[in-house]
LUMLOSE-280820 format. One line per 2 residues: number of its first residue (from 0); their letters; for each residue x, y, z negated of N, C-alpha, C. Coordinates in steps of 0.1 Angstrom, whole numbers, plus 5000, padded with zeros to 4 digits. Layout:
# residues N
NUM> A> X/Y/Z/X/Y/Z/X/Y/Z  ...;
END
This chain:
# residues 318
0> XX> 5175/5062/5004/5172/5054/4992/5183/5043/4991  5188/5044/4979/5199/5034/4975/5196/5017/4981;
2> XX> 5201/5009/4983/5194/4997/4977/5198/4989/4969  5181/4981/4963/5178/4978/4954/5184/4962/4947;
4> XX> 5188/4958/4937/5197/4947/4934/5184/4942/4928  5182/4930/4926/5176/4918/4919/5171/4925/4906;
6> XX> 5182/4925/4896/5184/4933/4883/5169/4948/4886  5173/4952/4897/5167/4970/4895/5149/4967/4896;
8> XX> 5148/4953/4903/5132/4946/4905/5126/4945/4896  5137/4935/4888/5134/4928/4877/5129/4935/4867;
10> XX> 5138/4949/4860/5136/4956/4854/5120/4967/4854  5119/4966/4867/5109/4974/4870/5094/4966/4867;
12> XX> 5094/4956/4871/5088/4945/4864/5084/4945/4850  5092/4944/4842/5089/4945/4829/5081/4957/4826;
14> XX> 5084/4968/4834/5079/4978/4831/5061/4974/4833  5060/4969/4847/5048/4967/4851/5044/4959/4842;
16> XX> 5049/4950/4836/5042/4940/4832/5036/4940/4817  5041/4955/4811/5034/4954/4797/5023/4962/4801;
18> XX> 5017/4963/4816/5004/4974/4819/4993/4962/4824  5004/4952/4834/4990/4941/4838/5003/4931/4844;
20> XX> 4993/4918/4845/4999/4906/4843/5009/4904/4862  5016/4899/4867/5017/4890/4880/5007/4887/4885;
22> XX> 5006/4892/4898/4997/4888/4906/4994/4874/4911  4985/4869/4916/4989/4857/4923/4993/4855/4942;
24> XX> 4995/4843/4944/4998/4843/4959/4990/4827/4960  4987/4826/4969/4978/4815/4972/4979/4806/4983;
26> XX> 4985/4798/4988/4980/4794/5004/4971/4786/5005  4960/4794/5013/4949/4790/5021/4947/4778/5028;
28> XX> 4940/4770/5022/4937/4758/5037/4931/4763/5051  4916/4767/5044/4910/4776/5056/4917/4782/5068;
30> XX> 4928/4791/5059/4935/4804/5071/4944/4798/5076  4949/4784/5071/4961/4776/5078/4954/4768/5088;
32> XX> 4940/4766/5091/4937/4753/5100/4932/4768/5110  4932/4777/5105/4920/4789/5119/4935/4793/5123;
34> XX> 4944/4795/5119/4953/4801/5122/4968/4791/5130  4969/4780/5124/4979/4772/5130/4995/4773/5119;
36> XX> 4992/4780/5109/5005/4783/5103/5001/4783/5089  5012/4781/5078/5015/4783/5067/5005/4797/5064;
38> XX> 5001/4798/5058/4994/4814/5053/4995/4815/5036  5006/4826/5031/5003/4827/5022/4998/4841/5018;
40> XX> 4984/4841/5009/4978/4859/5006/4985/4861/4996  4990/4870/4994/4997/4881/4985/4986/4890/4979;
42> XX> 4980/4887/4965/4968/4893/4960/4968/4903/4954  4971/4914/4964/4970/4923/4954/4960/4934/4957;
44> XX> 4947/4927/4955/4933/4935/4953/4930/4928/4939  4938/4921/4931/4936/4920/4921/4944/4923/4907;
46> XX> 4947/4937/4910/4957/4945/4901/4947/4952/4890  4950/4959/4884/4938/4972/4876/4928/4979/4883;
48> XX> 4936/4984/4893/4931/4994/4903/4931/4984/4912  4924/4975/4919/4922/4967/4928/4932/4971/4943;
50> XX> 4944/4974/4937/4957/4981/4946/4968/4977/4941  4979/4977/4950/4993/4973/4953/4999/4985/4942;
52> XX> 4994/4997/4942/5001/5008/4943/4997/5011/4932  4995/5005/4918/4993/5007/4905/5007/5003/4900;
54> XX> 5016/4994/4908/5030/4994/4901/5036/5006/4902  5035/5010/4916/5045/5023/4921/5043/5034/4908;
56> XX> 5031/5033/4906/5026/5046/4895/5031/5042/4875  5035/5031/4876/5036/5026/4863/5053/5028/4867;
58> XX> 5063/5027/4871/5072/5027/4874/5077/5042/4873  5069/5050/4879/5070/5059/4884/5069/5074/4870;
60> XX> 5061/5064/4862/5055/5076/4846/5063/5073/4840  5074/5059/4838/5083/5057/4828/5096/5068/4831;
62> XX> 5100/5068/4851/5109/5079/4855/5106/5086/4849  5095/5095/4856/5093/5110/4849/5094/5112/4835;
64> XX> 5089/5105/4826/5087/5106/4812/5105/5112/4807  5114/5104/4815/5124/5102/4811/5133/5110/4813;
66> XX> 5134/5113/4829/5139/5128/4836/5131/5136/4832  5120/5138/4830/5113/5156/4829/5104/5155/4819;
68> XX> 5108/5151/4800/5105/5152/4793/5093/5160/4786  5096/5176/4796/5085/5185/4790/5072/5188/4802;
70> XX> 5076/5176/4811/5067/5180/4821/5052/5176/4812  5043/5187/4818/5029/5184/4811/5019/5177/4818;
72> XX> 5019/5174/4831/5011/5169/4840/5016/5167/4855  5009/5161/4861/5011/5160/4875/4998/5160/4883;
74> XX> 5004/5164/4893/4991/5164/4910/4998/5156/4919  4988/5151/4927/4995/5141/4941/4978/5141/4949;
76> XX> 4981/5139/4961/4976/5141/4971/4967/5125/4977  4959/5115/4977/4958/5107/4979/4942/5099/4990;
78> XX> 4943/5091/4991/4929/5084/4999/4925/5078/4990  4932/5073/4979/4918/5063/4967/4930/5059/4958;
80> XX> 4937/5045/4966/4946/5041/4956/4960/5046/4949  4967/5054/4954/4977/5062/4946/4975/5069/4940;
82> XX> 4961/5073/4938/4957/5084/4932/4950/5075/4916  4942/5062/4920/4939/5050/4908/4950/5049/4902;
84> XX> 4963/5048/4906/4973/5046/4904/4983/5056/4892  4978/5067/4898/4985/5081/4886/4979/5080/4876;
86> XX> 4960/5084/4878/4957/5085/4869/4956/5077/4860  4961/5060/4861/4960/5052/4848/4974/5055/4843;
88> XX> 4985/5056/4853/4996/5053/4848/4999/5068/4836  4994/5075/4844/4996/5092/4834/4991/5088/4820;
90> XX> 4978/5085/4823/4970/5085/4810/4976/5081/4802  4984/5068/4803/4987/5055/4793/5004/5061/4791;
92> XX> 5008/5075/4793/5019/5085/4789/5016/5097/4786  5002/5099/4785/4996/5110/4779/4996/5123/4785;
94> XX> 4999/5123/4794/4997/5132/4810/4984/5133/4817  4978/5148/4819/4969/5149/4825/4976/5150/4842;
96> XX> 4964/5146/4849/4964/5139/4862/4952/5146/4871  4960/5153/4880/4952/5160/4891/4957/5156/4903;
98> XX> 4941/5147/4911/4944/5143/4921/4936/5150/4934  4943/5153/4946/4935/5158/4955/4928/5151/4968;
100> XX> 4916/5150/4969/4914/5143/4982/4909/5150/4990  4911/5142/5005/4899/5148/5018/4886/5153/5017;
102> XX> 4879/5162/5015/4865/5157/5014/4858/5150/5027  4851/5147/5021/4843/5131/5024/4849/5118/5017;
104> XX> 4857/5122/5009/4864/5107/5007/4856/5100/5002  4857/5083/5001/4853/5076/4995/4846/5079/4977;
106> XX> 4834/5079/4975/4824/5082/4965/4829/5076/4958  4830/5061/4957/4834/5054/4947/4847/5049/4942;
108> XX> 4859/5055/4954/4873/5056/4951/4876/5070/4939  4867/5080/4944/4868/5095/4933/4861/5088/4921;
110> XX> 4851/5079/4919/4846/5076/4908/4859/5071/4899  4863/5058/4906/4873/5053/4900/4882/5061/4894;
112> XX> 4890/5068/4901/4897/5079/4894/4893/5084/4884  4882/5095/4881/4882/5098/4874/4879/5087/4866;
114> XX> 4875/5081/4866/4871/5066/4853/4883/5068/4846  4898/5061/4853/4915/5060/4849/4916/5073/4844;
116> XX> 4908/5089/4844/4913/5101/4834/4918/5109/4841  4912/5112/4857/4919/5119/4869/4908/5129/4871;
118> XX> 4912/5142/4871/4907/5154/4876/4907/5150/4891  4897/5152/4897/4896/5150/4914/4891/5160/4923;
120> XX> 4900/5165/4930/4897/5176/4935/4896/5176/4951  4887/5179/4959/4885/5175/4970/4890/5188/4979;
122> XX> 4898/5183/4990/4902/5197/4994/4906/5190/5011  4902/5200/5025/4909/5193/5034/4905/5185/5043;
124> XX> 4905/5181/5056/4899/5172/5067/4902/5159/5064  4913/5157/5060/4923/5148/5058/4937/5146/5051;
126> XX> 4939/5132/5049/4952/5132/5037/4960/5141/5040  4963/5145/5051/4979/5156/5053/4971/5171/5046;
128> XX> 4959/5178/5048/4957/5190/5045/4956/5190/5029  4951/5175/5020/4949/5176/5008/4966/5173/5000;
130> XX> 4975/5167/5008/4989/5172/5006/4992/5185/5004  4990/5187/5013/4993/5203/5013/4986/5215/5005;
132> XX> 4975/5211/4996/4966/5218/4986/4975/5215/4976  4973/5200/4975/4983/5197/4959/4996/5205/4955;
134> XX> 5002/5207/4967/5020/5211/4967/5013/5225/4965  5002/5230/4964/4997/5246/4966/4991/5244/4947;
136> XX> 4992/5234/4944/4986/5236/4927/4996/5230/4918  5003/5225/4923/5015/5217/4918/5021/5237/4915;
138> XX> 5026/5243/4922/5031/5254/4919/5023/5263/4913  5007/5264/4913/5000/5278/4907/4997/5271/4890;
140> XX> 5001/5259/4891/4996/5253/4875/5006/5245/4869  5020/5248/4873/5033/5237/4868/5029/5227/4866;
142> XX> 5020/5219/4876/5027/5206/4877/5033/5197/4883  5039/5185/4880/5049/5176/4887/5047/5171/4899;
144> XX> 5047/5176/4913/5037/5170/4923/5047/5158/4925  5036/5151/4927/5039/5128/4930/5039/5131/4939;
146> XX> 5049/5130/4953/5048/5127/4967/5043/5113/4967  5041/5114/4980/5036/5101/4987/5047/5086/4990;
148> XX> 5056/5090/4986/5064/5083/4989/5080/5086/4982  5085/5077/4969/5094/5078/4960/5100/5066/4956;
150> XX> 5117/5072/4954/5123/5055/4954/5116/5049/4941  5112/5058/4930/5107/5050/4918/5093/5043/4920;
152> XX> 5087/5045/4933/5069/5042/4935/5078/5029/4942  5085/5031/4949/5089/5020/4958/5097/5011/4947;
154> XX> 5102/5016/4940/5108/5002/4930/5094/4990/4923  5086/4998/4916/5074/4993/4914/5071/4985/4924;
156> XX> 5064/4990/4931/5058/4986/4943/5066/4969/4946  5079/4972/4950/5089/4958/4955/5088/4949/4944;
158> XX> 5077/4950/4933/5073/4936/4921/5070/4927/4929  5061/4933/4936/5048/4924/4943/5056/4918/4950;
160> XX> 5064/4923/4960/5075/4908/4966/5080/4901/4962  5092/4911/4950/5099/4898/4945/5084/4882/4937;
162> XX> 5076/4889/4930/5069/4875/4928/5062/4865/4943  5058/4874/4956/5058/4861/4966/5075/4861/4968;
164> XX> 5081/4860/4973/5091/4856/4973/5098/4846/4965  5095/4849/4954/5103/4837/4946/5091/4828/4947;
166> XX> 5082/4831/4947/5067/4817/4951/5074/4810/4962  5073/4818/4971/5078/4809/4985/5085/4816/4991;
168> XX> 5100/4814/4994/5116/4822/4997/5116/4811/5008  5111/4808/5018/5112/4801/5029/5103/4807/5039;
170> XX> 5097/4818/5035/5087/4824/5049/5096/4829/5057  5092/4824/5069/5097/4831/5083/5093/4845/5086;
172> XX> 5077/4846/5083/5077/4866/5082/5062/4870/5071  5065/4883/5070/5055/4890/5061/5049/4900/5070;
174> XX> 5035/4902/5071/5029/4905/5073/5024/4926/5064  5030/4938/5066/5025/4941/5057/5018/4958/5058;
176> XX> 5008/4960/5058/4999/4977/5063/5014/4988/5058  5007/4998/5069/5015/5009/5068/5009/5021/5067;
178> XX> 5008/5028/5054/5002/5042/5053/5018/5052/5049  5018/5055/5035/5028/5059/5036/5041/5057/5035;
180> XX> 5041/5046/5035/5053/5033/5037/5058/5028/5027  5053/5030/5012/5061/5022/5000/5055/5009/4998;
182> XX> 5050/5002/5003/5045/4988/5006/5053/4982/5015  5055/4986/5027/5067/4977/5036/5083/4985/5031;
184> XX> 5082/4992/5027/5100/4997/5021/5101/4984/5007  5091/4986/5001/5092/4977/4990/5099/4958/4989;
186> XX> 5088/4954/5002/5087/4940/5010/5107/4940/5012  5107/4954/5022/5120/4948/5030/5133/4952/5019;
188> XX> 5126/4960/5011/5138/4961/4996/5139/4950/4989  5130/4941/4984/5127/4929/4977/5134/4916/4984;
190> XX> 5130/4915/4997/5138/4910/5008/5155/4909/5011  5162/4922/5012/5171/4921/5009/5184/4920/5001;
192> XX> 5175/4925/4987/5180/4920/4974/5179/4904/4969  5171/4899/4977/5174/4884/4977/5183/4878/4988;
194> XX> 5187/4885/4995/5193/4881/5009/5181/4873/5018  5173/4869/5019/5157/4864/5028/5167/4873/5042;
196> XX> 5158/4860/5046/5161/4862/5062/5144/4865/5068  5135/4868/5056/5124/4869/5066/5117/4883/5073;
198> XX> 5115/4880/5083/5114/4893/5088/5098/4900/5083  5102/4911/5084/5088/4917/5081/5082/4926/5093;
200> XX> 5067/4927/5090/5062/4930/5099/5050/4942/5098  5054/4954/5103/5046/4965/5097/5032/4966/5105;
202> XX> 5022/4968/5101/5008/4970/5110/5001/4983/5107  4997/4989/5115/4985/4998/5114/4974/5000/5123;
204> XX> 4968/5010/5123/4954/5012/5126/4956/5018/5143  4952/5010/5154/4948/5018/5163/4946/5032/5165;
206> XX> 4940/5039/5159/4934/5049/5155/4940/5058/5144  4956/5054/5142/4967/5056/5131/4977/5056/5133;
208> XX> 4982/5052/5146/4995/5046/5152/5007/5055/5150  5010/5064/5142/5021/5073/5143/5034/5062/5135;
210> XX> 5032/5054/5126/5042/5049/5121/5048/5035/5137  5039/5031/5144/5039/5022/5154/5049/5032/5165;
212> XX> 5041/5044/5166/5048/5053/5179/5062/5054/5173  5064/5064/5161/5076/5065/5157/5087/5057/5158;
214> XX> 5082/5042/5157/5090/5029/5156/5094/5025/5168  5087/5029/5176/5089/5028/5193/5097/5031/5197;
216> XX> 5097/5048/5194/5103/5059/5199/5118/5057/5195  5121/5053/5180/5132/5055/5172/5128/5071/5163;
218> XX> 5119/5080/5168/5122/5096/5161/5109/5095/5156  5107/5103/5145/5089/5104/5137/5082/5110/5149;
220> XX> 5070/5104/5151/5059/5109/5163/5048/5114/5152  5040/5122/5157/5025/5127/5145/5013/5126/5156;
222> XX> 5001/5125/5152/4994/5117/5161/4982/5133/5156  4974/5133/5163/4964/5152/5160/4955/5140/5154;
224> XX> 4952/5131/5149/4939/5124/5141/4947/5109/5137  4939/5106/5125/4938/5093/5117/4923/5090/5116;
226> XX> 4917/5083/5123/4905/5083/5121/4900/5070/5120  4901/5066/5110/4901/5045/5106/4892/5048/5095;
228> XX> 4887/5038/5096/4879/5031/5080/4892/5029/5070  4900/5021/5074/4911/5017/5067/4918/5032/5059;
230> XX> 4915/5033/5052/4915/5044/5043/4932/5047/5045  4937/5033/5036/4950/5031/5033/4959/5037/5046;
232> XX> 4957/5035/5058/4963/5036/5067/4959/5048/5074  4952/5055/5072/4953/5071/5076/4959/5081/5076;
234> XX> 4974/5083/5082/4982/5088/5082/4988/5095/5095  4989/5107/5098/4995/5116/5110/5001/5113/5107;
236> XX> 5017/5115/5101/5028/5118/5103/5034/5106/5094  5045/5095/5098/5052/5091/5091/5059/5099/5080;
238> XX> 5061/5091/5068/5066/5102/5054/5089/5097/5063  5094/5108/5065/5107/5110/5072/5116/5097/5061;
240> XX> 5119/5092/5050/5126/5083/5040/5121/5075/5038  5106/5070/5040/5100/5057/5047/5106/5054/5057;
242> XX> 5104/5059/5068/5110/5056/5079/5121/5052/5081  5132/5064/5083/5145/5057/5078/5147/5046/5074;
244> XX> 5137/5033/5063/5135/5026/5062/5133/5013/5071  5123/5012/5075/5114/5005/5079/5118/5006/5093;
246> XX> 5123/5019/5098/5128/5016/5112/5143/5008/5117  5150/5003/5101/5158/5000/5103/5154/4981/5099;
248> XX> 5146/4977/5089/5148/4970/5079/5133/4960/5089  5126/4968/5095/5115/4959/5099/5118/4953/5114;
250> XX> 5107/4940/5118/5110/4936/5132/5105/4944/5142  5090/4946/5138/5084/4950/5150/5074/4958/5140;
252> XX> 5066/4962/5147/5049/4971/5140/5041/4973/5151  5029/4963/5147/5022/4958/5151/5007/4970/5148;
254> XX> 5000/4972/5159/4986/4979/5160/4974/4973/5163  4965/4971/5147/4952/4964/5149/4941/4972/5154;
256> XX> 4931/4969/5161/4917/4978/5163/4906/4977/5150  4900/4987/5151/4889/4989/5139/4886/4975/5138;
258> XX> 4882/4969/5152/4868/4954/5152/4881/4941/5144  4892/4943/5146/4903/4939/5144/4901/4930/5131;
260> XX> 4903/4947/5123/4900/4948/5111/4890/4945/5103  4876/4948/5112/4865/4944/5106/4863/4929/5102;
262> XX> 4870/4925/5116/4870/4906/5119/4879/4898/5104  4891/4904/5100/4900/4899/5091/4889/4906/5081;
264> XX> 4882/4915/5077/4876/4915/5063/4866/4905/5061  4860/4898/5072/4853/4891/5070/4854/4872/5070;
266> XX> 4870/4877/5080/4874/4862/5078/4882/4858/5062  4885/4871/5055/4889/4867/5041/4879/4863/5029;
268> XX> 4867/4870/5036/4854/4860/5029/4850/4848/5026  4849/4847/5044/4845/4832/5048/4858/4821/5042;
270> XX> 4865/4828/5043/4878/4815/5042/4881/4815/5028  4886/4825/5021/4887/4828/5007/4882/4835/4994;
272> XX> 4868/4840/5002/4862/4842/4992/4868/4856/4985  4874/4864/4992/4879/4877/4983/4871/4890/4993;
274> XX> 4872/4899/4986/4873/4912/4994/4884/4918/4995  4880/4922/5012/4896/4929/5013/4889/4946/5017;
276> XX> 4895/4957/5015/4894/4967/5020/4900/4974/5036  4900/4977/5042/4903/4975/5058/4920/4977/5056;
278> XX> 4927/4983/5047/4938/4985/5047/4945/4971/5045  4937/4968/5033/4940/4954/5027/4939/4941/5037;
280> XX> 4929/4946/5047/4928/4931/5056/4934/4932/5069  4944/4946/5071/4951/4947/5083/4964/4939/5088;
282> XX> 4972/4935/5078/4980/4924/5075/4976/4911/5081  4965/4904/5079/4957/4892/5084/4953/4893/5095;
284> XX> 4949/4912/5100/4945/4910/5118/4953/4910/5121  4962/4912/5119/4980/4914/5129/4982/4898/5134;
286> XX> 4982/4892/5120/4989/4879/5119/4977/4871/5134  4963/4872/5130/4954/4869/5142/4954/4871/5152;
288> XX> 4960/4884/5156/4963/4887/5168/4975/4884/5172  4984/4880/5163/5002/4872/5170/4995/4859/5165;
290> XX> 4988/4846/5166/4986/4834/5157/4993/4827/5169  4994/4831/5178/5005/4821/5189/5016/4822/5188;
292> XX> 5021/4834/5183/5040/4833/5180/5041/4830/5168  5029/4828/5157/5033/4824/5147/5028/4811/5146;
294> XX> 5025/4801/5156/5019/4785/5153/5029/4782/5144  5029/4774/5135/5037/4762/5129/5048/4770/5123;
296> XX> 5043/4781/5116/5053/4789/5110/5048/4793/5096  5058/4797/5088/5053/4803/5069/5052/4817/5072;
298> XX> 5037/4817/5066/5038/4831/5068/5030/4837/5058  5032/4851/5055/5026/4856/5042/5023/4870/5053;
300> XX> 5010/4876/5039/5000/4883/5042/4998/4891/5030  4997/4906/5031/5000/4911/5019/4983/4922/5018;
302> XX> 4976/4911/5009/4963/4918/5010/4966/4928/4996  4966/4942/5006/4969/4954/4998/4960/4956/4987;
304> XX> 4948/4959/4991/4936/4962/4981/4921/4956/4983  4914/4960/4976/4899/4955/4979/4888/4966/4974;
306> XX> 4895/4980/4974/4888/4992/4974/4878/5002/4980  4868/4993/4986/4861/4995/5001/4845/5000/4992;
308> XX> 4838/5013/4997/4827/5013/4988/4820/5002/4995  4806/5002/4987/4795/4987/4992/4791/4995/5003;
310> XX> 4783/5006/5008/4783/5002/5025/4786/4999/5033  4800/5006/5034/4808/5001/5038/4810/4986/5045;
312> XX> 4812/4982/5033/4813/4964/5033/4804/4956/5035  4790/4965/5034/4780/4958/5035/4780/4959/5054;
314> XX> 4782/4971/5061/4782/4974/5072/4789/4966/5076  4801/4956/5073/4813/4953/5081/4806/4934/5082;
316> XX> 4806/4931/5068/4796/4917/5067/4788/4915/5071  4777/4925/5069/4762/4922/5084/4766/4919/5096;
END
């Protein structure tokens, strides 16, 4: 992936921004007196799709419209939000939208979808087998299969930094979940299109760790299970052009536990009054679990989503 100039953010922006407004970024009193540091949330459980990943998809329909004029549709493979993500951004370019998931997935992430105008098709143990269904309909029905990971989802996507960033261009590090990596490709794209010296910092799921092991190793590792709540972060296999990324551009990657995660969805309650989704609140256990290397430091937190159904959440808050 090329990298990205100021101009190419900017642009992409505009794009997002005739679909939904800038997000906000906030710093916390609460999370600065529990924590010892500057905390700033990066809100983006308050998008359309209560996800980060509604730019990637708005970015992403203006490409395709443009390269592949007669395409008539697309399929992509997803856990909730990339998939909220196509099917608003399709619709609002007049593209029918077939999305595939795990079954068992989240009831009220498939609701959503289809709500945004998405065919949802359940197929598979897990995100990697319902990949592999899509790329199997994407060919029997010509359409455009959305990978999981694209420099155009990733241009989108790097909105959301450049606006913390220009809020506060003095953080020492960003905090940010790792599924299939256009969220921290984005951060460290936005990052060094400004020249920022801040480091970023990738986290995932105990129970998820293939982008952690990979990072370790230096080579892609694949893990035989993803078995998290954190939806967002359920991923065997690092996507290989993420990587390359993120193994170059991040500091470290960091591994939270379920209780971790549970603990940061509930400390975003207590302190701020939002809901976070476990993906969404993994960024904040990281930062909890380093709050000693980060005393007396600026730090941002990139609350991905807030897409969690109510048992769920009801189970994590009890």
């Amino acid at each position: 992936m090329h990298a990205f100039t100021r101009d190419d953010i900017e642009n992409a922006a505009r794009q997002v921004y005739q679909v939904m407004p800038a997000t906000a970024q906030y710093r916390w009193p609460l999370l600065a007196e529990r924590l010892g540091c500057t905390v700033w949330v990066k809100h983006e459980n308050h998008t359309p799709t209560g996800a980060f990943k509604v730019r990637g998809g708005i970015t992403f329909m203006h490409w395709l419209r443009r390269e592949h004029p007669a395409v008539k549709g697309i399929v992509s493979a997803t856990r909730g939000n990339h998939g909220q993500s196509l099917a608003l951004a399709a619709r609002a370019v007049g593209l029918k939208a077939s999305i595939v998931v795990p079954q068992g997935n989240s009831l009220e992430k498939n609701n959503a979808m289809r709500g945004f105008g998405g065919e949802v098709v359940e197929y598979g143990r897990d995100f990697d087998e319902a990949r592999e269904e899509a790329a199997r309909l994407a060919q029997e029905h010509d359409l455009f299969l959305v990978p999981p990971f694209h420099v155009e989802l990733v241009k989108g996507v790097a909105t959301y930094a450049l606006e913390l960033f220009d809020a506060a261009p003095d953080l020492d590090t960003v905090y940010v979940p790792i599924g299939c990596g256009s969220g921290i490709c984005g951060v460290i794209a936005a990052r060094d299109a400004l020249g920022l010296n801040t480091e970023v910092v990738g986290v995932v799921s105990t129970e998820a760790a293939a982008a952690k092991l990979s990072f370790d190793a230096n080579t892609i590792c694949e893990t035989a299970s993803a078995n998290t709540f954190a939806d967002g972060l359920a991923v065997r296999k690092p996507i290989a052009q993420a990587f390359d990324i993120y193994k170059e551009g991040a500091a470290r990657i960091v591994s939270v536990s379920e209780g971790e995660i549970a603990e940061a969805m509930r400390v975003y309650y207590t302190d701020t009054h939002n809901l976070a989704e476990g993906a969404g609140a993994s960024a904040l256990a990281a930062l909890m679990q380093e709050r000693g290397r980060m005393e007396g430091k600026k730090v941002g937190v990139i609350l991905s989503g807030g897409n969690i159904d109510r048992s769920v959440y009801a189970k994590v808050i009890g």
